[in-house]
C-alpha positions as CSV (number, residue, x, y, z in Angstrom):
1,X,-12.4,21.2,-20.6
2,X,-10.4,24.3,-19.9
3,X,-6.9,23.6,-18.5
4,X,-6.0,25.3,-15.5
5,X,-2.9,24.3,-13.7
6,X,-1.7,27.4,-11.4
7,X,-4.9,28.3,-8.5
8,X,-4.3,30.0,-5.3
9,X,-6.9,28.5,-2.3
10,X,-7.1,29.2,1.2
11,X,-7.3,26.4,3.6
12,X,-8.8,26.3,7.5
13,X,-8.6,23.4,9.9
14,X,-11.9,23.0,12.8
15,X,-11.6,24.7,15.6
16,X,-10.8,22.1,18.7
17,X,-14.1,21.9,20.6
18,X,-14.6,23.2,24.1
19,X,-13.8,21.5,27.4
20,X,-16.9,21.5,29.8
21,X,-17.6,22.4,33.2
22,X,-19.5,20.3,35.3
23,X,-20.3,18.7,38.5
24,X,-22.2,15.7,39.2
25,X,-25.9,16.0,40.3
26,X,-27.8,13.3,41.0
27,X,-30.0,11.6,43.7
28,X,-28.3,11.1,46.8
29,X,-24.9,12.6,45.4
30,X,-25.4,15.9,46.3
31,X,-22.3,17.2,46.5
32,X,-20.8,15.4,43.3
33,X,-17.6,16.1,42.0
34,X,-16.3,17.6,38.8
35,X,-17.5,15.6,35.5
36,X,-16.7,18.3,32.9
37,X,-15.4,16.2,29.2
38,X,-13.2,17.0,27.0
39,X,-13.8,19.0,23.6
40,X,-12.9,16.9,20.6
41,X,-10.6,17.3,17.8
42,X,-11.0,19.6,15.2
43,X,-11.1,18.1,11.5
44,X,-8.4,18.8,9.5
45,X,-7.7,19.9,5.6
46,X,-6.5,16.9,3.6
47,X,-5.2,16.6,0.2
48,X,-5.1,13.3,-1.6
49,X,-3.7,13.0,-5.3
50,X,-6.2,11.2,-7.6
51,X,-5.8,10.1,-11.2
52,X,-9.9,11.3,-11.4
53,X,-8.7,14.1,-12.2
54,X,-6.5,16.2,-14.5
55,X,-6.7,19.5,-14.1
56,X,-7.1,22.3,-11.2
57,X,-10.2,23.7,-13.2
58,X,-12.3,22.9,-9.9
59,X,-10.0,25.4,-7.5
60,X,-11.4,28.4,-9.5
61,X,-14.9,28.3,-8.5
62,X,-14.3,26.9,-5.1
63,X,-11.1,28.3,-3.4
64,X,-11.8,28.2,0.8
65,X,-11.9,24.5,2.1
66,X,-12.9,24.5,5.7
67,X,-13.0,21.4,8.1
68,X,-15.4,20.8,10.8
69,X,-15.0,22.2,14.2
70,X,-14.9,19.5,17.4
71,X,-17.9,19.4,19.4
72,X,-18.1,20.5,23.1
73,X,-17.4,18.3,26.2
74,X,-20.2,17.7,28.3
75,X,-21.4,16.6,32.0
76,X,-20.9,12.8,32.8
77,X,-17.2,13.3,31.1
78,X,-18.9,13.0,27.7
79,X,-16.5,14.2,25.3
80,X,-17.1,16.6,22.2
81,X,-17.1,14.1,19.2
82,X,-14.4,14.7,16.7
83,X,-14.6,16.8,13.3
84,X,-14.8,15.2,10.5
85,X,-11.3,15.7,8.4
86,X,-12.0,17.5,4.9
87,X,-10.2,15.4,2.0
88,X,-9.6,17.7,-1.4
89,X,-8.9,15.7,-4.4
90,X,-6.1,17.0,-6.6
91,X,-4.1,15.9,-9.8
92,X,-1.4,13.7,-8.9
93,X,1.6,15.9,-10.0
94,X,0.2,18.8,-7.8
95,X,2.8,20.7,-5.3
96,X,2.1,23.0,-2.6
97,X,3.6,26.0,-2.0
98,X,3.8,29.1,-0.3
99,X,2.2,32.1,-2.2
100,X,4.9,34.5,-1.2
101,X,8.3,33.0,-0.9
102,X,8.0,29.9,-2.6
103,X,8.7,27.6,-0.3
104,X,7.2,24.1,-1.6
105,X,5.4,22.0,1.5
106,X,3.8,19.0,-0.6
107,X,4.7,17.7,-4.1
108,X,1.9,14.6,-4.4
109,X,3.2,12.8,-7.2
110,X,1.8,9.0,-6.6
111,X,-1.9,8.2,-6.7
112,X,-2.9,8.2,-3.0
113,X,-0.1,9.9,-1.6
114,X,-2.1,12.8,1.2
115,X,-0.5,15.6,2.5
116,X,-2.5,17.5,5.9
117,X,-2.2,20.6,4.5
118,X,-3.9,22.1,7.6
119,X,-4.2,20.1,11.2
120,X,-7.3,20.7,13.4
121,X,-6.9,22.3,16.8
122,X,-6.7,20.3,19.9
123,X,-9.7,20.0,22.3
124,X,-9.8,21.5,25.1
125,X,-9.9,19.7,28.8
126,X,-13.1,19.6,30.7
127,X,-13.0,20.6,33.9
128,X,-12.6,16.9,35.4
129,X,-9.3,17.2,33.8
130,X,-8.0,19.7,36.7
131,X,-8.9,17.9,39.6
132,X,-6.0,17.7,42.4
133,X,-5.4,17.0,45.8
134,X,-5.4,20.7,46.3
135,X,-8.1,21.9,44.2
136,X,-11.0,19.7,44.2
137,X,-13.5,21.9,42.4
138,X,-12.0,23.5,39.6
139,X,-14.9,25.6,38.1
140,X,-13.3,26.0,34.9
141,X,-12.1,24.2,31.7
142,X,-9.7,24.6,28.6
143,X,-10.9,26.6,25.0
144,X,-10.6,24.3,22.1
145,X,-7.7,25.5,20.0
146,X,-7.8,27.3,16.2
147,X,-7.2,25.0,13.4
148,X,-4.4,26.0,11.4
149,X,-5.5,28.5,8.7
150,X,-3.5,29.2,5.4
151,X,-2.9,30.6,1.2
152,X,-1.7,27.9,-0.7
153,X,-0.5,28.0,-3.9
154,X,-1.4,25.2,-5.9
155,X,0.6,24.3,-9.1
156,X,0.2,21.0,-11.2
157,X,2.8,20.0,-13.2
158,X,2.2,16.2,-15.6
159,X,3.5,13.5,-15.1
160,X,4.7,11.8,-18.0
161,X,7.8,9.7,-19.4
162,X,8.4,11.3,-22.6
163,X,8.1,15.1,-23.4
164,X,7.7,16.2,-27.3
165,X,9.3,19.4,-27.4
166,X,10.3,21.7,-30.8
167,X,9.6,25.0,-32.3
168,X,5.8,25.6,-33.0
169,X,4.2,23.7,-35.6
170,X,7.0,21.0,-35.8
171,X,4.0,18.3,-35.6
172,X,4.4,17.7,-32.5
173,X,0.5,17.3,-32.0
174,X,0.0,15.7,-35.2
175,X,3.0,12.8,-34.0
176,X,0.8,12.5,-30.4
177,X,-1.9,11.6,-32.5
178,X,-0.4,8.8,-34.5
179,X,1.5,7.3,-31.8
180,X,-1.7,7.0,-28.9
181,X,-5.4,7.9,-29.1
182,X,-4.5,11.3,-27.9
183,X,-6.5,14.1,-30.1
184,X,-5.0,17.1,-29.9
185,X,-5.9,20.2,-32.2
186,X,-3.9,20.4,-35.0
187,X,-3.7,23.4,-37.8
188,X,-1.3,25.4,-40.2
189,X,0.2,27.9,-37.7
190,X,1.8,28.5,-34.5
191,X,0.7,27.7,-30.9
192,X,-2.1,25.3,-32.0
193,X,-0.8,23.8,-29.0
194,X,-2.3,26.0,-25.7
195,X,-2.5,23.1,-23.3
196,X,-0.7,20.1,-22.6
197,X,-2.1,16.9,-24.3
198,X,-1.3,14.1,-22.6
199,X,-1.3,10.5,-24.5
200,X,-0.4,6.8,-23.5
201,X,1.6,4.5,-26.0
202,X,1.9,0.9,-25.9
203,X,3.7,-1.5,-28.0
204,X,3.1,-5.2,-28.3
205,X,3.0,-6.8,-24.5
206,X,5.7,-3.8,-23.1
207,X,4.5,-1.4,-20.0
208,X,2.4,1.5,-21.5
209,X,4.5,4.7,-21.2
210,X,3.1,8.3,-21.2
211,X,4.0,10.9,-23.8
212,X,3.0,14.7,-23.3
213,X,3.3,17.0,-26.0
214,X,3.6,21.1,-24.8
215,X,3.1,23.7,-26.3
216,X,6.1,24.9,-29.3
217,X,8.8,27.0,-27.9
218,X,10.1,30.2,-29.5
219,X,13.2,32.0,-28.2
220,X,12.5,33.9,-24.7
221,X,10.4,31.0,-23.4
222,X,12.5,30.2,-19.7
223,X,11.9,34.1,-19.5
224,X,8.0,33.6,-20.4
225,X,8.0,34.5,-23.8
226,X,5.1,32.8,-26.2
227,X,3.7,30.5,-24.1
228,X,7.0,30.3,-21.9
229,X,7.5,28.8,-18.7
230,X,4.2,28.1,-17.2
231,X,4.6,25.4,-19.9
232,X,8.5,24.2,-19.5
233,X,7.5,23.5,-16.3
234,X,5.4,20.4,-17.3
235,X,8.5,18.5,-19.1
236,X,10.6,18.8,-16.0
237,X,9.2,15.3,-14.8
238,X,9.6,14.2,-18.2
239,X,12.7,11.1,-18.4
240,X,13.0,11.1,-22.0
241,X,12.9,14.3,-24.2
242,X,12.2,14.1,-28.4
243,X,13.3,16.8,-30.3
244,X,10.4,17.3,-33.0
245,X,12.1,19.1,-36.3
246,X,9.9,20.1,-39.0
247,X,12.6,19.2,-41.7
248,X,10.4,21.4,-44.0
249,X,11.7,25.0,-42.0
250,X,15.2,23.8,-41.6
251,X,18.0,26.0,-42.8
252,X,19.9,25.1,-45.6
253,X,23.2,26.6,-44.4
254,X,22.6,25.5,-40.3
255,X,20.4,22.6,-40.4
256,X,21.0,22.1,-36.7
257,X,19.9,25.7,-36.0
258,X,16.5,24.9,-34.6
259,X,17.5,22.0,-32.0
260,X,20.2,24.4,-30.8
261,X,17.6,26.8,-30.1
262,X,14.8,24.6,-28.4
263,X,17.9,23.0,-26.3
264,X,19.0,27.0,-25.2
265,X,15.5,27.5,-23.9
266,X,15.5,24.1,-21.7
267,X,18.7,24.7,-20.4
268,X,18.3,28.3,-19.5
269,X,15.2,26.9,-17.7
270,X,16.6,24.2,-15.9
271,X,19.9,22.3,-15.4
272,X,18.4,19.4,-15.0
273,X,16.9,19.4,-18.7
274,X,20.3,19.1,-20.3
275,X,21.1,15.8,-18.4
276,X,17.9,14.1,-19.8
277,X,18.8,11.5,-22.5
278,X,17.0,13.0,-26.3
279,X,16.0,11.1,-28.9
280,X,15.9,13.6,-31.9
281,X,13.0,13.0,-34.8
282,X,13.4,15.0,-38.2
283,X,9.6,15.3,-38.9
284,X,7.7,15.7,-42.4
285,X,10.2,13.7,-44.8
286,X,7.3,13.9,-47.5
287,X,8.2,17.3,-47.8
288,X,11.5,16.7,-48.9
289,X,12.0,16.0,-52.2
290,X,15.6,15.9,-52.8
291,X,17.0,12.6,-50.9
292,X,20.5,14.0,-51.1
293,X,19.4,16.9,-48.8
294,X,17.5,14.8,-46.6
295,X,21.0,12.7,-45.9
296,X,22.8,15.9,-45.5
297,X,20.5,17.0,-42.7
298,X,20.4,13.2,-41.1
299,X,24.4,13.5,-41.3
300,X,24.9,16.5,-39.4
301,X,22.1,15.8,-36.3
302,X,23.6,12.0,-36.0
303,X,27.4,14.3,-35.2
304,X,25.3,15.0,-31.9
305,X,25.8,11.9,-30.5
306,X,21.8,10.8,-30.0
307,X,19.3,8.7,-31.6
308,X,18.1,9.8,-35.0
309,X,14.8,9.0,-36.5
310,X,13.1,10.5,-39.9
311,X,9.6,10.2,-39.6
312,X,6.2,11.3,-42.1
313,X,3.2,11.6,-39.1
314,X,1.1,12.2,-42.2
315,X,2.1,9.1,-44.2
316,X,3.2,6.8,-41.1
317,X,6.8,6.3,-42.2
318,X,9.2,5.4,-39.4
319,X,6.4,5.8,-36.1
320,X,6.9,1.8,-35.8
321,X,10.6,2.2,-35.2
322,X,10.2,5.1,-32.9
323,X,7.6,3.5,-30.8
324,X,9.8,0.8,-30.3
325,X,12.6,3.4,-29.7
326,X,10.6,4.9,-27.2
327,X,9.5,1.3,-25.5
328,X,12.8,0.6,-25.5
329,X,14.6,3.5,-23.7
330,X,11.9,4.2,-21.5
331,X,11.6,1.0,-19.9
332,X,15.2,1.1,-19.0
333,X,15.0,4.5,-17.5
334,X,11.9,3.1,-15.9
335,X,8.4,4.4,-16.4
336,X,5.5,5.0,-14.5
337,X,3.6,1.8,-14.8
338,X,0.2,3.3,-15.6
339,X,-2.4,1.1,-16.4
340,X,-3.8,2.8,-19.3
341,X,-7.4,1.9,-18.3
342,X,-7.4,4.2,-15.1
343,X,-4.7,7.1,-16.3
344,X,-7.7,9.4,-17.7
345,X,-4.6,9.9,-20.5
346,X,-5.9,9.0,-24.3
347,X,-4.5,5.2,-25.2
348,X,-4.3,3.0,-28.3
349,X,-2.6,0.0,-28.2
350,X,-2.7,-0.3,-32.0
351,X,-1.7,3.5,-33.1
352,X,0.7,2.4,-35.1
């Protein structure tokens, strides 16, 4: 399924239904008074975030959501019946903003939460309404208002507790798919990675946690270079990041050269990046031969001050420990207690 998580949609609330004129008529009231009822409500546009679903695919084929419009008053002070509210399912992680400045109205991040993104108009009052000592007839009655009518700009960003980020082709996908169920696609050469994969890790009887991996970064991406920002974006919810190094493309004379550069991208994105706790994994030890290097490069990324963990995705070396790690930290930054049955996220309670 194609992942879509930017859509622009247009929403109208029902129009409020008329208020009636009327007088009563009936056998030996001939000169009935006013029985005009009111119009009823119009339906409004509601959006409720649902873990059904994942993406904002749907939102390209089908971008006007309309509401129903109350019904009429009528004689007898019937009133108009109601319309019937519209409810749009999104992604829970879905805000609402304004198209042209910005402005953000709704950020859905629980499943359940609703926002009305547009209220139906009011009713208007039959003529009944209007009767006073004064004016004991009124032959006339109130429109039923608009609905509200307005562009919405719809962006989805994941929720997840741990975001994988690194330069492309780290193994960043290939760790996902140790570590949960997740499969993402996973080849020789950069930006295998064009979507978010999202997977969900559980170890022994803890909470299961959620781990997204995004696509690599390469220098530019806060300013949308490669696959840039639309993609940063989805790590900002993130409470843990892992730095992925592919100890394989590390450089001899500045091992630490890559991590600088992933961390200059997230903090030229956000402030609030740099103030998420990192758990740094040097990636691919089978493809270091010489263990003397490999304690060289451990030595200088443990001078950083944060956890350091040499892992082999290919040969399973040291994804026990990190999954424990990651168990570990997460639950006491608190996670998002998914039930892995009902996240629609990939699981495996025995990846590793």
């Amino acid at each position: 399924m194609k992942f879509i998580d930017e859509v622009t949609i247009t929403v109208v609330a029902g129009k409020g239904g008329n208020g009636c004129v009327s007088f009563r008529r009936e056998k030996y009231v001939p000169r009935g008074g006013p029985d005009g009822g009111h119009g009823g409500e119009g339906g409004s546009v509601v959006v409720e975030a649902t873990e059904r679903k994942h993406s904002l695919l749907d939102f390209r084929f089908r971008n006007l959501f309309r509401a129903d419009s109350g019904g009429n008053g009528s004689g007898q002070n019937k009133h108009g019946r109601s319309g019937k509210d519209l409810i749009v399912e999104v992604p829970v992680g879905t805000a609402f903003k304004d198209p042209l400045t910005g402005e953000i109205f709704a950020d859905l991040t629980q499943t359940g939460q609703r926002w009305t993104a547009a209220k139906g108009g009011r009713g208007g009052k039959g003529n009944a309404h209007f009767v006073s000592s004064t004016h004991r007839s009124p032959r006339f009655a109130q429109e039923g208002q608009p609905g509200e009518e307005r562009s919405l700009k719809l962006e989805l960003k994941l929720i997840a507790d741990v975001g994988l980020v690194g330069l492309p082709n780290a193994g960043k996908s290939t760790l996902i798919s140790v570590v949960s169920a997740a499969r993402p696609k996973i080849a020789d050469y950069p930006f295998t990675t064009l979507t978010p994969n999202l997977g969900v890790v559980q170890y022994d009887d803890a909470p299961p946690f959620v781990i997204a991996d995004v696509p690599g970064l390469i220098e530019g991406a806060h300013q949308g270079a490669g696959l840039g920002v639309r993609f940063l974006k989805h790590i900002e919810r993130t409470r843990l990041l892992v730095h992925v190094i592919d100890l394989s493309r590390v450089p001899s004379d500045d091992p630490l050269e890559p991590f600088r550069q992933i961390e200059h991208e997230l903090e030229s994105y956000s402030e609030s990046m740099s103030k998420k706790p990192r758990i740094i994994v040097l990636n691919k030890t089978d493809l270091i031969e010489n263990a003397p290097d490999l304690d060289r490069i451990e030595k200088k990324y443990l001078e950083l001050g944060y956890p350091v963990l040499l892992v082999s995705s290919l040969q399973r070396k040291g994804l026990r420990e990190l999954v424990r790690l990651l168990t570990r930290q997460v639950g006491e930054l608190g996670n998002l207690s998914l039930d892995p049955e009902s996240s629609g996220a990939a699981t495996s309670a025995d990846a590793v």
